[in-house]
GUTORLO-733336 format. One line per 8 residues: number of its first residue (from 1); for each residue x, y, z of N, C-alpha, C, O. Coordinates in nm, 4 decimals, always signed. Layout:
NUM> X/Y/Z/X/Y/Z/X/Y/Z/X/Y/Z; ...
This chain:
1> -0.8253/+2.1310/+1.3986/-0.7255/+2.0392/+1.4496/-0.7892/+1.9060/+1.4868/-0.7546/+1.7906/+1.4613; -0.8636/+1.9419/+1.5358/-0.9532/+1.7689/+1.5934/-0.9933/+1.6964/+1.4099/-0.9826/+1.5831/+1.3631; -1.0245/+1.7841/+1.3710/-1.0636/+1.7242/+1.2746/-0.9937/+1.6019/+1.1828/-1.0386/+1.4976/+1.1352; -0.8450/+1.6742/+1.1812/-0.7306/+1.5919/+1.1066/-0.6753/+1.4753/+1.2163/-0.6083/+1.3773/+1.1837; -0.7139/+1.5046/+1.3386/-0.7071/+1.3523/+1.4438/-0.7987/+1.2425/+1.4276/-0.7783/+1.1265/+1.4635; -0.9375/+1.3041/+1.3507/-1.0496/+1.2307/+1.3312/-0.9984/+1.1611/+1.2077/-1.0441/+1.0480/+1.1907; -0.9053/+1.2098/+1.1100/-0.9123/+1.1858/+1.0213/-0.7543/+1.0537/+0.9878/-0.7477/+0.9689/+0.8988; -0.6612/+1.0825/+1.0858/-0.5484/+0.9938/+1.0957/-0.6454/+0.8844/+1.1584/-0.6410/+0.7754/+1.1013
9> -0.7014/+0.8915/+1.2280/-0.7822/+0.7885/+1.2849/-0.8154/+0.6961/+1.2660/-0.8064/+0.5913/+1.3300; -0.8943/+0.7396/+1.1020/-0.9852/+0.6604/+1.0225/-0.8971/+0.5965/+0.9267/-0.9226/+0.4976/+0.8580; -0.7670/+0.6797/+0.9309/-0.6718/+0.6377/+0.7979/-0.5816/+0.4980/+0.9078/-0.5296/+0.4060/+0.8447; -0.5742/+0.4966/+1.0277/-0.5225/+0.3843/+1.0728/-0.6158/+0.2591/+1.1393/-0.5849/+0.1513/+1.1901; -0.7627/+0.3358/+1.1104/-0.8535/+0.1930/+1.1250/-0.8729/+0.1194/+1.0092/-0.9277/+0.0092/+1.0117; -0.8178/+0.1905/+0.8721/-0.8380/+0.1426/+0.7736/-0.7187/+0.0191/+0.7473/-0.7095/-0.0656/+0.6584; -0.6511/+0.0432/+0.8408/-0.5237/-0.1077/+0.8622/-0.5582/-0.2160/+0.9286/-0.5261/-0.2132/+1.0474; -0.6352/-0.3493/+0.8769/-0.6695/-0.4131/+0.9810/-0.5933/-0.4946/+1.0562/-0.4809/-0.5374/+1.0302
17> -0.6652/-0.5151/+1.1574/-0.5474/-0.5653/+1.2647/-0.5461/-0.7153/+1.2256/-0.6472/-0.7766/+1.1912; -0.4099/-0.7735/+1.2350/-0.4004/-0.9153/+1.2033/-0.2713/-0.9559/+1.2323/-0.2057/-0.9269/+1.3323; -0.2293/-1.0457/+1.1096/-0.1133/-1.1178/+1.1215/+0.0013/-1.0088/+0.9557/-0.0100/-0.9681/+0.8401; +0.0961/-1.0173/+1.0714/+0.1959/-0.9821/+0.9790/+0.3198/-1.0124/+0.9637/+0.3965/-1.0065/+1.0598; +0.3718/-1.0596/+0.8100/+0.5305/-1.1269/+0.7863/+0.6134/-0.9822/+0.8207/+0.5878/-0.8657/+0.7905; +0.7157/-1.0386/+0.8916/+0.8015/-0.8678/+0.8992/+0.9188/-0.9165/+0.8599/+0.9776/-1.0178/+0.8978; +0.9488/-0.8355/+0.7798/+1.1308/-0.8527/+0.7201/+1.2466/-0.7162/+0.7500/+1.2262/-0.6026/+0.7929; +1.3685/-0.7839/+0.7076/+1.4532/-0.6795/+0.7473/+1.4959/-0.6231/+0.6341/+1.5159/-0.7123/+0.5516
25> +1.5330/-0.4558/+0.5661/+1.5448/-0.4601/+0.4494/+1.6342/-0.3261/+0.4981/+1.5798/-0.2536/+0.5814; +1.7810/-0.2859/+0.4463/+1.8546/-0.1876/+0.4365/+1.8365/-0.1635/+0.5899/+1.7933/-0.0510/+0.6153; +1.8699/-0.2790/+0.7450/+1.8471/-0.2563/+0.8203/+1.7398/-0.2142/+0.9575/+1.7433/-0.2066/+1.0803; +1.6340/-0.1913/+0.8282/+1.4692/-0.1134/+0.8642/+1.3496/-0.2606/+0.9108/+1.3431/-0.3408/+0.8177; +1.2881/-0.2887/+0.9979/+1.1866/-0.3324/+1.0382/+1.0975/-0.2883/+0.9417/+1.0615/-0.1713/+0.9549; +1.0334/-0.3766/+0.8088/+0.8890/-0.3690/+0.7608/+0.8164/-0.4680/+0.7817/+0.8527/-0.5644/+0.8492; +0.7077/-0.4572/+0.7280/+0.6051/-0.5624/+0.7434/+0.4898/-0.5709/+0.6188/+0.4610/-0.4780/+0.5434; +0.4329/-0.7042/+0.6178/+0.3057/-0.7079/+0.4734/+0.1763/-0.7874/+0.5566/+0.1964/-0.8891/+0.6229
33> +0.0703/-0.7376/+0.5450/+0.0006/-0.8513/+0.5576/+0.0176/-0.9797/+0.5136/+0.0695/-0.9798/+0.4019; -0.0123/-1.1231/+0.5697/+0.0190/-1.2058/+0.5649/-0.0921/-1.2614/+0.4156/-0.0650/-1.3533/+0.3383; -0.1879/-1.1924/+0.4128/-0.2996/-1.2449/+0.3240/-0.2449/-1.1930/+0.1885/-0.3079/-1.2189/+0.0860; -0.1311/-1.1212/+0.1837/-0.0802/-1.0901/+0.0240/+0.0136/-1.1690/+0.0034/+0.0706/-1.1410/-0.1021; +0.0576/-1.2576/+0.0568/+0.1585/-1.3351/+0.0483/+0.1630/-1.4968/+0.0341/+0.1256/-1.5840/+0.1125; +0.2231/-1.5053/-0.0959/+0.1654/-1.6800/-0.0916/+0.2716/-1.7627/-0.0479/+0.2618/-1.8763/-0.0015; +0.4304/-1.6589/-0.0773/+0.5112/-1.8327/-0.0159/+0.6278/-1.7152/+0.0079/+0.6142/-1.5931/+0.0007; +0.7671/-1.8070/+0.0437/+0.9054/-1.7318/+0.0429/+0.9622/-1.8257/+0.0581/+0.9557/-1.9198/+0.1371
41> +1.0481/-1.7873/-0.0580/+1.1581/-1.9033/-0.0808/+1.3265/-1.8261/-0.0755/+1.3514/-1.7085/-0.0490; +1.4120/-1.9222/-0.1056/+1.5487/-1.8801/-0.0726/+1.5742/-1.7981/-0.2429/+1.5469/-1.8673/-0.3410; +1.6224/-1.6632/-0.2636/+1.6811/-1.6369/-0.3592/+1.7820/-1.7507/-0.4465/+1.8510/-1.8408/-0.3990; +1.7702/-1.7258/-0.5372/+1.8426/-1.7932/-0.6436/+1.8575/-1.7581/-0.7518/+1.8698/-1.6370/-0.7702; +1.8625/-1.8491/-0.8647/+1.9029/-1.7628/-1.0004/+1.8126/-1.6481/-1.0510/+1.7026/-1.6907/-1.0864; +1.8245/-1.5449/-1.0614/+1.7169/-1.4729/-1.1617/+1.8174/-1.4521/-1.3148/+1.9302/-1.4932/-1.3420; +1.7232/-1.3744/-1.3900/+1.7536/-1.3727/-1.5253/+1.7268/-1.1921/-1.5123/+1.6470/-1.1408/-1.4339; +1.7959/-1.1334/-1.5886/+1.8580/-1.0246/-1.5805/+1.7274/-0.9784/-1.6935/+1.7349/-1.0448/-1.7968
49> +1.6414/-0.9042/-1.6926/+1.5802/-0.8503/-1.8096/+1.5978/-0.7147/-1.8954/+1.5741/-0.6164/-1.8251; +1.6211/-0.6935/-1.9837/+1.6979/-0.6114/-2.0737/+1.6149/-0.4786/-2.0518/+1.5230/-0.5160/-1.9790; +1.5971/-0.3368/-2.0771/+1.5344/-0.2024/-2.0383/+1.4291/-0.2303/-1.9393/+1.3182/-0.1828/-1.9634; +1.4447/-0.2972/-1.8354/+1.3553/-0.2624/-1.7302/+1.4413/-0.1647/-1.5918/+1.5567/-0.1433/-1.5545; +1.2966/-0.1263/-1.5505/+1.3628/-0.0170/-1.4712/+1.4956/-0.0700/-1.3648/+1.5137/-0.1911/-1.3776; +1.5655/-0.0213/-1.2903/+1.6617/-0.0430/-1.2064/+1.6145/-0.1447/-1.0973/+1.6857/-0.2428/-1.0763; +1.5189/-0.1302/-1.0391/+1.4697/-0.1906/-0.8918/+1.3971/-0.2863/-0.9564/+1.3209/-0.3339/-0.8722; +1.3731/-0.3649/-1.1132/+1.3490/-0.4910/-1.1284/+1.4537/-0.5806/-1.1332/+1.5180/-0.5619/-1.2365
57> +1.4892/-0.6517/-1.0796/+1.6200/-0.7553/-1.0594/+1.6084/-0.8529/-1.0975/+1.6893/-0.9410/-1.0682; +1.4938/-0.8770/-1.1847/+1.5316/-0.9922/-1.2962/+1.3767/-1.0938/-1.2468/+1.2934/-1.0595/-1.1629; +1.3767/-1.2122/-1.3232/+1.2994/-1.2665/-1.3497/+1.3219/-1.4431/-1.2459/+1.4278/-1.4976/-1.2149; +1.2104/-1.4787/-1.2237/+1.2233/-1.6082/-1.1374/+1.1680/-1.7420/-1.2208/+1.0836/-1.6913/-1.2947; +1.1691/-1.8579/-1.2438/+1.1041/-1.9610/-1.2947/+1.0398/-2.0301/-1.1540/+1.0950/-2.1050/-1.0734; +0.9064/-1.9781/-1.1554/+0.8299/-2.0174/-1.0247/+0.7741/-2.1386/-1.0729/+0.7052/-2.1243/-1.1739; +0.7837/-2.2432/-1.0329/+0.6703/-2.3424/-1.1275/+0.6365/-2.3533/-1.2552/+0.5391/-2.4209/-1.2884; +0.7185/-2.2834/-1.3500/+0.6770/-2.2616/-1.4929/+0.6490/-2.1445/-1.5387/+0.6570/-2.1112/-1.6569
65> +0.6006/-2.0482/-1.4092/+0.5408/-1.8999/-1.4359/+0.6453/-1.7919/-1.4126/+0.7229/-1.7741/-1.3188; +0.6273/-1.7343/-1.5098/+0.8090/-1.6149/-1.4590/+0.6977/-1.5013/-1.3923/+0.6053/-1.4379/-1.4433; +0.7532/-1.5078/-1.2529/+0.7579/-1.4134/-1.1675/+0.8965/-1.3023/-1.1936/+1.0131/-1.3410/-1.2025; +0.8408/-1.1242/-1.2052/+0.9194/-1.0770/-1.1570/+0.9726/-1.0827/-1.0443/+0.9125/-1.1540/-0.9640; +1.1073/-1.0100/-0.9920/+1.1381/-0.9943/-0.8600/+1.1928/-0.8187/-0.8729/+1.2606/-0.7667/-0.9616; +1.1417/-0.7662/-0.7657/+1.1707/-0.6238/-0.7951/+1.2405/-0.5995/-0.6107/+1.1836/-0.6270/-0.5051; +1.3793/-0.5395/-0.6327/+1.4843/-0.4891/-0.4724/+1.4237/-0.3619/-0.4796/+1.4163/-0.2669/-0.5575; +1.3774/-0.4013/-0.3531/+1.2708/-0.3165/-0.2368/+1.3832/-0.2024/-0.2293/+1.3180/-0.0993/-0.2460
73> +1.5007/-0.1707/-0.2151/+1.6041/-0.0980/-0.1508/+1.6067/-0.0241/-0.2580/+1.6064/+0.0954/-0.2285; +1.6092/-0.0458/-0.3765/+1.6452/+0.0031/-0.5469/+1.5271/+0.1064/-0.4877/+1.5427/+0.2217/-0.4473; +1.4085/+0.0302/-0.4956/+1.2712/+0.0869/-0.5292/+1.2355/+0.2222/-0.4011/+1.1839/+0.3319/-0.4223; +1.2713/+0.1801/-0.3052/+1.2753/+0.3318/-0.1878/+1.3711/+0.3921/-0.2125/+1.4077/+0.4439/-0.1070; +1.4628/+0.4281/-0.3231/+1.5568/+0.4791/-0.3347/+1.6880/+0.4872/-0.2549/+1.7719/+0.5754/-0.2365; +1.6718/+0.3585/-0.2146/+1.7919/+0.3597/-0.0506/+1.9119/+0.2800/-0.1736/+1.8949/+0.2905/-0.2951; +2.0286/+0.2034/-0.1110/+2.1027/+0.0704/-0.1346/+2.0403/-0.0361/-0.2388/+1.9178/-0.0458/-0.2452; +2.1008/-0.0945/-0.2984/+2.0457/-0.2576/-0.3646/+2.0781/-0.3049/-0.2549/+2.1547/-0.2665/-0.1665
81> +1.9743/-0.4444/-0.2748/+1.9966/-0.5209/-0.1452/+2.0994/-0.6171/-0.1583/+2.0803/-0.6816/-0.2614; +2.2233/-0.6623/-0.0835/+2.3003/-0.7292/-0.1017/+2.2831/-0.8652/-0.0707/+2.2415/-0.8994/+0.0400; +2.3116/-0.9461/-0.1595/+2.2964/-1.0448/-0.1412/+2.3651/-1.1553/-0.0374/+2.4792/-1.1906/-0.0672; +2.3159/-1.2025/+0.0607/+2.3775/-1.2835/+0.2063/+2.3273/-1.4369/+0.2369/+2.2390/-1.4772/+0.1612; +2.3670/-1.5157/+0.3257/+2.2641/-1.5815/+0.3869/+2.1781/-1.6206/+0.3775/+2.1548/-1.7301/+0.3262; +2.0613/-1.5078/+0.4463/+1.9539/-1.5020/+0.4709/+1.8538/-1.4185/+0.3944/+1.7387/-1.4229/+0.4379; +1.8762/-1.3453/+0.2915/+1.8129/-1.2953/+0.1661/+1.7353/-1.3888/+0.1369/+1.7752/-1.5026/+0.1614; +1.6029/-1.3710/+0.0766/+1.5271/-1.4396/+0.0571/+1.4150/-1.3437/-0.0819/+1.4342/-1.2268/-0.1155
89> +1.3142/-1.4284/-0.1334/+1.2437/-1.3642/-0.2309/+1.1199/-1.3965/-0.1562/+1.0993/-1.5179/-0.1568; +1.0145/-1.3156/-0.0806/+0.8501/-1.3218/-0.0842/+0.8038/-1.3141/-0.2173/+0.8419/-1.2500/-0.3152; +0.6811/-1.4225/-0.1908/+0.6155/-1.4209/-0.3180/+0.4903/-1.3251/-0.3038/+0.4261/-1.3637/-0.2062; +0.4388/-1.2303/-0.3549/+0.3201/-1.1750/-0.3147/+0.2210/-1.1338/-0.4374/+0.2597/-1.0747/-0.5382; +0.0715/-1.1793/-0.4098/-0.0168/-1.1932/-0.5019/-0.0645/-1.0483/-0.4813/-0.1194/-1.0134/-0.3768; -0.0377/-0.9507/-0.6024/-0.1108/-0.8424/-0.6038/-0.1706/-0.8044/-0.7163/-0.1125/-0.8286/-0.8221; -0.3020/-0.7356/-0.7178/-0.4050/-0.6993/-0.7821/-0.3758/-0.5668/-0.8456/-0.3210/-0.4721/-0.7892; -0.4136/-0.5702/-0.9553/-0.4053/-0.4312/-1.0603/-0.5140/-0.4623/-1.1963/-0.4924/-0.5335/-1.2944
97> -0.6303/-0.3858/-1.1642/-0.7060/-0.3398/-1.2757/-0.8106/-0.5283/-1.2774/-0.8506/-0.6028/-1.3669; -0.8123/-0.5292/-1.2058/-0.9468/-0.6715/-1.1461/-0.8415/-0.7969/-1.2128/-0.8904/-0.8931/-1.2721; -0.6545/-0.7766/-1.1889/-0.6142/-0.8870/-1.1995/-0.5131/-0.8929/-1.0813/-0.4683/-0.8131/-0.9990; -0.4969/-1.0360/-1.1140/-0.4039/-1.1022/-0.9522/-0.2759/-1.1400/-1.0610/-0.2844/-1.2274/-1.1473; -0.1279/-1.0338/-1.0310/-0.0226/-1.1302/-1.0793/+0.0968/-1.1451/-0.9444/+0.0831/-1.0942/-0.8332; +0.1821/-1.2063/-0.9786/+0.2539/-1.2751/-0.8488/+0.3835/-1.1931/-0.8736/+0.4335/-1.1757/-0.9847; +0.4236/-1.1530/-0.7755/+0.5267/-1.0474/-0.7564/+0.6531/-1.0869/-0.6367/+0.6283/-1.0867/-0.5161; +0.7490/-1.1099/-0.6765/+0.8504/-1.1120/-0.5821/+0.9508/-0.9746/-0.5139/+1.0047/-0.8746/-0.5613
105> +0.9423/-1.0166/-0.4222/+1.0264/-0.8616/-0.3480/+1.1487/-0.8865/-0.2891/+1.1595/-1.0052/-0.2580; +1.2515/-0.8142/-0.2603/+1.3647/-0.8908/-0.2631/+1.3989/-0.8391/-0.0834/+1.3611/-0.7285/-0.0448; +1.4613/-0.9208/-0.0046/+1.4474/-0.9034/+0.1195/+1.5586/-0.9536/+0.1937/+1.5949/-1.0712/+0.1933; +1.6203/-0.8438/+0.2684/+1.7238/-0.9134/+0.3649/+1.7367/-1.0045/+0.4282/+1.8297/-1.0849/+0.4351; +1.6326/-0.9976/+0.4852/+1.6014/-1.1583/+0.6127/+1.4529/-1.0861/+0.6464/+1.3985/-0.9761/+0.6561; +1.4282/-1.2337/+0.6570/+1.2588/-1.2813/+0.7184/+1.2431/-1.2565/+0.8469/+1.3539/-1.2997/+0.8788; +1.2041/-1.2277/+0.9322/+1.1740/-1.2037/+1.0958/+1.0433/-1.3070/+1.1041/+1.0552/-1.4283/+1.0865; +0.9560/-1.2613/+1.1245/+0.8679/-1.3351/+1.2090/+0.7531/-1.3551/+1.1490/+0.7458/-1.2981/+1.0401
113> +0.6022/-1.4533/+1.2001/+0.4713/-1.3636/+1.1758/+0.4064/-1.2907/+1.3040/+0.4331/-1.3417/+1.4129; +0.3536/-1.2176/+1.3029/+0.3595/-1.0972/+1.4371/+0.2157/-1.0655/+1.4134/+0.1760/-1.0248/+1.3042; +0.1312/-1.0858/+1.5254/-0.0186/-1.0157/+1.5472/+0.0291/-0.8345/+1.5923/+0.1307/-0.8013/+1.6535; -0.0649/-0.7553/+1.5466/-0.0282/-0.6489/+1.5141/-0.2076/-0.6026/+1.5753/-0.2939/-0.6575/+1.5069; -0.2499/-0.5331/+1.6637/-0.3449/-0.5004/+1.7169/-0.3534/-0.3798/+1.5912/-0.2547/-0.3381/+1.5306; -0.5159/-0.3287/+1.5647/-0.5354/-0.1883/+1.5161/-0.4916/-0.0959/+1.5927/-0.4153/-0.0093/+1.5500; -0.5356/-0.1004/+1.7252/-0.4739/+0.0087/+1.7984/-0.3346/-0.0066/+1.8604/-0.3114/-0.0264/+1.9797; -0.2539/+0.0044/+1.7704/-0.1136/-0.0245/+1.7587/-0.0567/+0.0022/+1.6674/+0.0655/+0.0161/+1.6714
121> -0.1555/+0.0238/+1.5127/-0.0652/+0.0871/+1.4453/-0.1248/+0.2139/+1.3983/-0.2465/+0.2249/+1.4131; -0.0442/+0.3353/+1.3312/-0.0438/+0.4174/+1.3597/-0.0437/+0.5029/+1.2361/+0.0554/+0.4767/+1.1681; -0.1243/+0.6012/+1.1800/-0.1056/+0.5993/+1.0220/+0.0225/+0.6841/+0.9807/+0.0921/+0.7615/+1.0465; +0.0288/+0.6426/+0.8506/+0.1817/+0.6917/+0.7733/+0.2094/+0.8488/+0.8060/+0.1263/+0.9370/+0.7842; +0.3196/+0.8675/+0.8535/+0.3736/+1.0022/+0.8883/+0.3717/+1.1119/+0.7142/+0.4153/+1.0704/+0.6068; +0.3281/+1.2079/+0.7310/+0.2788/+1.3010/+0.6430/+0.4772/+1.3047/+0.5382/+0.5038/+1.3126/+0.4183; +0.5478/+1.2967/+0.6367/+0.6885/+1.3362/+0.5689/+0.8054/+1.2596/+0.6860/+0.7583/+1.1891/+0.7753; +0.9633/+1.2810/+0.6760/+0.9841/+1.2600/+0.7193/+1.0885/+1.0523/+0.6878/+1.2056/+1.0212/+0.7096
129> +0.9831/+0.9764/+0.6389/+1.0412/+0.8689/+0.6145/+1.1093/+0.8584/+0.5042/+1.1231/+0.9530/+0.4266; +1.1599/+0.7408/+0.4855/+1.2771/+0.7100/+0.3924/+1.1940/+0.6817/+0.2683/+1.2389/+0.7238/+0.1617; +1.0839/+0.6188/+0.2683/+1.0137/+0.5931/+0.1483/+0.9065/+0.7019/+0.1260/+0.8925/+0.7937/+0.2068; +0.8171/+0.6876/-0.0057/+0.7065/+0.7740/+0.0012/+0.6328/+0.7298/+0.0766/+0.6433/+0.6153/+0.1207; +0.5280/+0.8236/+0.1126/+0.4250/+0.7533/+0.2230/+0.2848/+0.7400/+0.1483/+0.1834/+0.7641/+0.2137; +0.2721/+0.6958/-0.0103/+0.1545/+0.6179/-0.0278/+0.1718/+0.5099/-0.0390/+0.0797/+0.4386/-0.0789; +0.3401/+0.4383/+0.0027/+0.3814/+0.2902/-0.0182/+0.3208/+0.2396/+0.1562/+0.2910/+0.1260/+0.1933; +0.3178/+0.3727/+0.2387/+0.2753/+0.2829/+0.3560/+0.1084/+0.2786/+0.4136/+0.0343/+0.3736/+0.4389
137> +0.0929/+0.1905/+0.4191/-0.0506/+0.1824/+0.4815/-0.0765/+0.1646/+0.6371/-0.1846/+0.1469/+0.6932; +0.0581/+0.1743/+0.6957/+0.0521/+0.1952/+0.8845/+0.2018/+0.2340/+0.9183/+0.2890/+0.2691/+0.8387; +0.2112/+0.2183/+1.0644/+0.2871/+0.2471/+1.1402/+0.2952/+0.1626/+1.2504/+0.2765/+0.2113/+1.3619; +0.3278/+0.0062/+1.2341/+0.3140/-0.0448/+1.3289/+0.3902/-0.0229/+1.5188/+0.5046/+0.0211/+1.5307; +0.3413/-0.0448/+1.5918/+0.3835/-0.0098/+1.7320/+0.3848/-0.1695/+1.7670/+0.2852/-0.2405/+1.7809; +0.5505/-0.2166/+1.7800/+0.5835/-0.3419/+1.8255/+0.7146/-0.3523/+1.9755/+0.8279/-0.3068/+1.9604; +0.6777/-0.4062/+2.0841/+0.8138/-0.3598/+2.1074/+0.8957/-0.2268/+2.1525/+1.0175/-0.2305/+2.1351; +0.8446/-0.1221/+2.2030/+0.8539/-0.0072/+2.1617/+0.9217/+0.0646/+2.0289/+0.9827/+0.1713/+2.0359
145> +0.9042/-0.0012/+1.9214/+0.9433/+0.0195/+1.7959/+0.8420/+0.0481/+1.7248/+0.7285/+0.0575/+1.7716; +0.8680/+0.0633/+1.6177/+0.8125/+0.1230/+1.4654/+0.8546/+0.0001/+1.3715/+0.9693/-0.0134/+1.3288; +0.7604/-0.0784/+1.3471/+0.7306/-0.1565/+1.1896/+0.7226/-0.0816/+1.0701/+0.6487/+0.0150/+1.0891; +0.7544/-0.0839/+0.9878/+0.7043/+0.0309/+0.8685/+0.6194/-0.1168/+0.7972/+0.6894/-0.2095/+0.7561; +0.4460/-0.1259/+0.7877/+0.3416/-0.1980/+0.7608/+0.3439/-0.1060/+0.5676/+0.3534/+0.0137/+0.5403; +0.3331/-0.2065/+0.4913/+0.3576/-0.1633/+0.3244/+0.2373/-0.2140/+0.2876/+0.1763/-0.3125/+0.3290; +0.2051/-0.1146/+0.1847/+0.0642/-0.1505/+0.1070/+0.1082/-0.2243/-0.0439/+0.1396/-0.1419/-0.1299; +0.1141/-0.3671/-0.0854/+0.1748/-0.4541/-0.1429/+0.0897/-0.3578/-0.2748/+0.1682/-0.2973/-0.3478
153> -0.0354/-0.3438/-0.3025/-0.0799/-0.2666/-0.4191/+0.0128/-0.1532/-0.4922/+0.0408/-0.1237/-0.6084; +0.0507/-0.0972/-0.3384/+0.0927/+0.0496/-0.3841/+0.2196/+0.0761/-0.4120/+0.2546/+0.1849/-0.4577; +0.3496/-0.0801/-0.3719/+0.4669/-0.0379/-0.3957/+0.5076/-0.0440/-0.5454/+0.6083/+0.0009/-0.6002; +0.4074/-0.1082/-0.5936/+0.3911/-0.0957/-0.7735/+0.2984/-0.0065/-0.8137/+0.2217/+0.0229/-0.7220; +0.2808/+0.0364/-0.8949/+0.1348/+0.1349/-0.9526/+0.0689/+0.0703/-1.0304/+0.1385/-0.0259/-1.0628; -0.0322/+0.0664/-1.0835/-0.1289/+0.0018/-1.1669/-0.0225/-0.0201/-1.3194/-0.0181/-0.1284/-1.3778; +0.0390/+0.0753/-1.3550/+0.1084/+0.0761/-1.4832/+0.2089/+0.0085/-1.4565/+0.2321/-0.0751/-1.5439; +0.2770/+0.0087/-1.3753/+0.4199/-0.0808/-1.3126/+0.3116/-0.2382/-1.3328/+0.3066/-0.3040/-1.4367
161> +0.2679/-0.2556/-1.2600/+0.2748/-0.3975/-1.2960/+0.2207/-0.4411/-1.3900/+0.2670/-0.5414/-1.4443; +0.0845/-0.3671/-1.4471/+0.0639/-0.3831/-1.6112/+0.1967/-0.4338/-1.7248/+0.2060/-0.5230/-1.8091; +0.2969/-0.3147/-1.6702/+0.3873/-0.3159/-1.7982/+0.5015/-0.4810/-1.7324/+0.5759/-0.5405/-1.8103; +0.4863/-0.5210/-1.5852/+0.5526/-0.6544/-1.5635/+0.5246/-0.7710/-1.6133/+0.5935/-0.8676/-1.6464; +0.3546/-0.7358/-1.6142/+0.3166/-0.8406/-1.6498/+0.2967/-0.8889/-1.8146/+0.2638/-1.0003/-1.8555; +0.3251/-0.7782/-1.8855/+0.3263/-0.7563/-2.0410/+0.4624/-0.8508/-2.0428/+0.4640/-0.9608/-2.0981; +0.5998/-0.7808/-1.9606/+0.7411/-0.8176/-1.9934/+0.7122/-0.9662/-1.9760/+0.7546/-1.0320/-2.0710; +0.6555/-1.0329/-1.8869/+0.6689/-1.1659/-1.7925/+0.6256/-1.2481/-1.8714/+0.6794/-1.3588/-1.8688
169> +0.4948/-1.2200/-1.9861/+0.4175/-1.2749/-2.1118/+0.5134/-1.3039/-2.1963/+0.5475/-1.4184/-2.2260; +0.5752/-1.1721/-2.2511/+0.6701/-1.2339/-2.3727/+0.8060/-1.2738/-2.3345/+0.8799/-1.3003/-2.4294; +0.8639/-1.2857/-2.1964/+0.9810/-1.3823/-2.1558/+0.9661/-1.5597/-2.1352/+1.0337/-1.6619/-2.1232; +0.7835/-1.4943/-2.1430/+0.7358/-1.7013/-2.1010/+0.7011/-1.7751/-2.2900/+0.7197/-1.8888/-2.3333; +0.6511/-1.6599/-2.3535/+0.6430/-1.7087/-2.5135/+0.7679/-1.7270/-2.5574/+0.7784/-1.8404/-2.6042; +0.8844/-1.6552/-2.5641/+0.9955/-1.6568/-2.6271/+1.0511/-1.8004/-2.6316/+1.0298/-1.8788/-2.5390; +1.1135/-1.8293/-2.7266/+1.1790/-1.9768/-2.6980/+1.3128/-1.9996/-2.6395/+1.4128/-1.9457/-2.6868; +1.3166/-2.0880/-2.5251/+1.4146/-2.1120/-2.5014/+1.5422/-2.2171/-2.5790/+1.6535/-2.2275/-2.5272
């Protein structure tokens, strides 16, 4: 028994403590490190892309570069996220196979940036949550609340964004 305390331990020192964007998504408090994240802008047009999975919601013209955008809500198997207000697209730079491509996530509303102590957050509950728990990399303690802290690597898989970034290539060659 001590052992697996030794071992949540190590799995929530492995969250470092810092700064974190927290958003609201299907009602739920999450959060990203701030260092995966390069901008957030207001939703707007996307482009609908033909056999991609459900929880990709289409394509962005970022500066010239088509960013996917993939609904976080699709993707935990909860609601699509409805579009309001305060919906917004994070931009987030994530790594797969020693590359960096830019990934948008689709988000109810923005909250804050929030210092988040290590000993405060808390590692991913074995079962129990709404998502899988290799999408989470903590358990933040804010507030007397629960952050759900996301591992930006892991809410895609190495092949998921391989195969985005294949789609994102030949939507930027094609002629308009």
């Amino acid at each position: 028994m001590r052992q697996a305390a030794t071992v949540e331990r190590q799995a929530a020192a492995a969250v470092p403590a810092g700064q974190y964007l927290t958003f609201m998504l299907g009602g739920e408090a999450y959060a990203i490190g701030i260092l995966a994240i390069k901008e957030i802008i207001e939703q707007g047009q996307m482009t609908r892309v033909p056999m991609m999975p459900e929880f990709i919601r289409g394509v962005i013209n970022l500066r010239g570069a088509v960013v996917p955008v993939i609904d976080l809500g699709v993707r935990f198997n909860a609601q699509a996220t409805v579009m309001g207000k305060r919906t917004c697209i994070v931009i987030l730079e994530v790594e797969s196979d020693g590359e960096s491509h830019d990934v948008g996530i689709l988000v109810d509303a923005v909250n804050e940036v929030m210092d988040i102590a290590a000993a405060d957050v808390e590692p991913a509950p074995a079962f129990g949550a709404k998502i899988r728990t290799d999408f989470i990399a903590g358990m933040g303690k804010v507030n007397e609340k629960f952050v759900v802290i996301l591992d930006p690597a892991r809410v895609l898989s190495a092949d998921e964004l391989a195969s985005l970034a294949q789609t994102a290539a030949e939507a930027a060659s094609e002629p308009h």
